[in-house]
N, C-alpha and C positions, 0 to 999 in steps of 0.2 A: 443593494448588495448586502445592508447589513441584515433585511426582514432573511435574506435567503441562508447567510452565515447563524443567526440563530436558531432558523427553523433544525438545520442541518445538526447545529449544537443537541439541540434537543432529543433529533431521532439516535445518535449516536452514544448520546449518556444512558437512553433506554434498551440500545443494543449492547452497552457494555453487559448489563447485566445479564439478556437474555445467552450474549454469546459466553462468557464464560463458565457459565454452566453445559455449555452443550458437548455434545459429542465430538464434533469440530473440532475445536481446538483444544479440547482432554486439559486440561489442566489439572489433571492429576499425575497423566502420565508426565507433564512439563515438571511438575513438585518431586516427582519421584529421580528425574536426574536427565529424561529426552530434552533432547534440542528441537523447539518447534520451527529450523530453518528447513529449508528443501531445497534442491538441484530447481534452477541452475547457481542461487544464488554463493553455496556452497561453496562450489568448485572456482564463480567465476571473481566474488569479490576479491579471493584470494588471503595470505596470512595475515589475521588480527591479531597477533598477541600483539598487546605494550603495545598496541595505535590506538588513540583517541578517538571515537568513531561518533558521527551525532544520527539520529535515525530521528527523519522527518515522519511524522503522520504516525505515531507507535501504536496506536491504541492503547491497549492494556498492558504492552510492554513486553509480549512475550519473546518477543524474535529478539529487541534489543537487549533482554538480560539472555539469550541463548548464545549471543553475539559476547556476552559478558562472560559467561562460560567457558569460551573458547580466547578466553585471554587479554580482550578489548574495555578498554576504558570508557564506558557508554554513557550519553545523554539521549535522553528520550524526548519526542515532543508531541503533542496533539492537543487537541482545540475542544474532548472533551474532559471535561473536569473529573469525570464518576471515571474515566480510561484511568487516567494521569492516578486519581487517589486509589484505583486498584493494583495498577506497577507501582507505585510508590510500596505498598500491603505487599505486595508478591518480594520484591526486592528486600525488603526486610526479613520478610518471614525465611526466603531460601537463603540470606546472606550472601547477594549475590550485589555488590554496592551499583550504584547508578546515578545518574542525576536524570530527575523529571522532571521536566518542564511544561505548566500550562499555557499555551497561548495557541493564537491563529498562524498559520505560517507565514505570513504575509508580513507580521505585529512580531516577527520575532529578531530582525537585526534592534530593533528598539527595547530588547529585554535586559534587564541588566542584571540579570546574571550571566547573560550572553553578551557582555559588552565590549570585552576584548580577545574573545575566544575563537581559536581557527580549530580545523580538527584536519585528523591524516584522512581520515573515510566519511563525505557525506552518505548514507543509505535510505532507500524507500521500497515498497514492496505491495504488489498486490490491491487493488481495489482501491486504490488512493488517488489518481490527479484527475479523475472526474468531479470530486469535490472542490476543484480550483478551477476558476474562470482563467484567470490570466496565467498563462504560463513563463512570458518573460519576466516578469516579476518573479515568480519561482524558482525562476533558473539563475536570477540576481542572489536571489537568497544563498541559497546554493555556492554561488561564486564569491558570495561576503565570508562564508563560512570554512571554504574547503581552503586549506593552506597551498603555495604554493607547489605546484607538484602532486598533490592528494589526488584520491582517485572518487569519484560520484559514481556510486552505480543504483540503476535501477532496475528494476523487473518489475512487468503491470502486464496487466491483461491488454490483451489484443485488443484495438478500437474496433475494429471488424464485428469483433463478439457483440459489442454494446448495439450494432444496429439492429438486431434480430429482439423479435416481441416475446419478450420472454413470460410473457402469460399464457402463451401458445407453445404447447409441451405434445401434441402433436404433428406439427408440420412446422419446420423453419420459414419464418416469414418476416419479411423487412421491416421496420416499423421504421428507429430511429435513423437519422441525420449519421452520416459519415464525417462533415465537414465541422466544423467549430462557427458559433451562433454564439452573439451575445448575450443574448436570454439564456438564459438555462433551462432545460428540460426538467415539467414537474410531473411526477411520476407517483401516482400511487404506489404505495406496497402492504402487502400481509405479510407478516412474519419475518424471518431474518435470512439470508444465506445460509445461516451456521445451523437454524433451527425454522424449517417453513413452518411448523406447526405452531411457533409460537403466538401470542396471544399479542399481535402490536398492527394496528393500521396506519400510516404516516405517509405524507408529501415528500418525495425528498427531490432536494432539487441538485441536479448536478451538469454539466458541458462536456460536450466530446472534444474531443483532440485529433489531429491526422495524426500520423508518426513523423511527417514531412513539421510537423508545428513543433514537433519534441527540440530536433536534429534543429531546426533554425533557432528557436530559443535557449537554448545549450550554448550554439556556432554563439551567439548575436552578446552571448554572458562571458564570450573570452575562452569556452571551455573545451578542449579539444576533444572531440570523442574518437577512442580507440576504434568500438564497433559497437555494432549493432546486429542484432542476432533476433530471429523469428522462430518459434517453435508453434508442433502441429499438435502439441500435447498441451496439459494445464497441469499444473500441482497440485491442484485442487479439484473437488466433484463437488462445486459451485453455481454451476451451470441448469437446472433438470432440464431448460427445452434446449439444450445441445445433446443431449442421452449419451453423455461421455459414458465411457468402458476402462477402465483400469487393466492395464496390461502387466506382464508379469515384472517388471522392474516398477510398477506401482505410480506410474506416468497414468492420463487420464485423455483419450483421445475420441475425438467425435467418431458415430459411425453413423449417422443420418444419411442412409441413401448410399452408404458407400463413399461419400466425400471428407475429404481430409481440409479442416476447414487450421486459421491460421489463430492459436489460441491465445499465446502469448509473446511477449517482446522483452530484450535485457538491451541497457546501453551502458559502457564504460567510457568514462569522459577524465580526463587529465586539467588539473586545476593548472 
């Protein structure tokens, strides 16, 4: 597990750099004053001023200093060092204060700057629990962290999405696993989501999840979840073999055929 945590370490310190340059994520528009959050997470985490909030898996930190913006006391976390020393750089520069933390998720009730620390909001977002095998252990984290009463939300892409061969940008076609395997799936790639044209080949290795794995590992952590919500749209145009269309409120919906496929998923859970 650990050859596949480092490999992973690696492609991700090389997509920091590629993706903060890109069009993606504008990190100029972020320096200039935008919030780079999106609907649902917006509307649904609800008011952060003055709450403590910790944001698992940050990357480069943008979502959790925009989350800082709107009033919240943030800790950042992720597993690559080049993410972590770029929000560290962003948070200074825009004066926007933070704590950033490098570790693996797994390696983070043992960190001690996090040693006696609860928060009012766990948060995670986007592209993130594929890089985790275990999700009970996740969801322990999770429940070491969130004080009692706090609320965990997440929003990820639909598991649905991960089984279609996304090298095939003409016809939707099944490739991967719906169900969770303990090997992990090793996956060539060119380039980046934020930038296909980028100049990176890489392994990367990551596990699918049912949503039925989310909801029992959550249940099995003690954590009550409110709900759980399905959308047929993306906040992102991350996809090219789904030929998302952006509609006029700026949502991103398949039209393959006419079919309305299921893009992403939010769940709110009560510590």
């Amino acid at each position: 597990m650990t050859d596949y945590f480092t490999s992973n370490q690696s492609l991700w310190n090389r997509l920091t750099e590629i993706n903060a340059r890109s069009e993606f994520y504008d990190v100029a528009g972020f320096k200039a004053g935008a919030l780079s959050l999106r609907e649902p997470e917006l509307t649904e985490v609800g008011d952060v001023a003055g709450k403590r909030l910790l944001h698992l898996q940050c990357h480069f930190g943008m979502d959790t200093l925009s989350w800082a913006r709107m009033g919240a006391h943030v800790t950042g976390v992720d597993f690559s060092d080049e993410a972590i020393n770029l929000a560290r750089s962003l948070s200074q520069e825009l004066n926007l204060p933070a704590t950033f933390i490098h570790s693996n998720i797994y390696d983070l009730p043992a960190h001690p700057a996090l040693r006696d620390e609860q928060f009012d909001i766990v948060f995670t977002s986007y592209g993130v629990l594929t890089w985790l095998p275990d999700l009970r252990r996740w969801a322990q984290v999770v429940r070491r962290f969130l004080r009692r009463g706090g609320v965990f939300y997440v929003v990820e892409f639909h598991p649905f999405v991960y089984m279609f061969d996304d090298a095939n940008t003409e016809n939707l076609r099944l490739k991967y696993p719906y169900f969770h395997t303990e090997e992990p799936l090793a996956i060539e790639i060119t380039g980046s989501y934020a930038d296909l044209e980028a100049n990176l080949r890489h392994i990367e290795y990551s596990w699918t999840h049912t949503l039925s794995d989310y909801l029992i590992a959550l249940n099995e952590a003690e954590l009550r979840v409110e709900w759980m919500h399905e959308f047929s749209w993306s906040a992102y145009n991350c996809f090219p073999h789904l030929k998302l269309e952006e509609d006029e409120t700026g949502r991103w919906q398949s039209k393959n055929d006419g079919r309305v496929l299921p893009l992403m998923f939010s769940i709110r859970a009560i510590g």
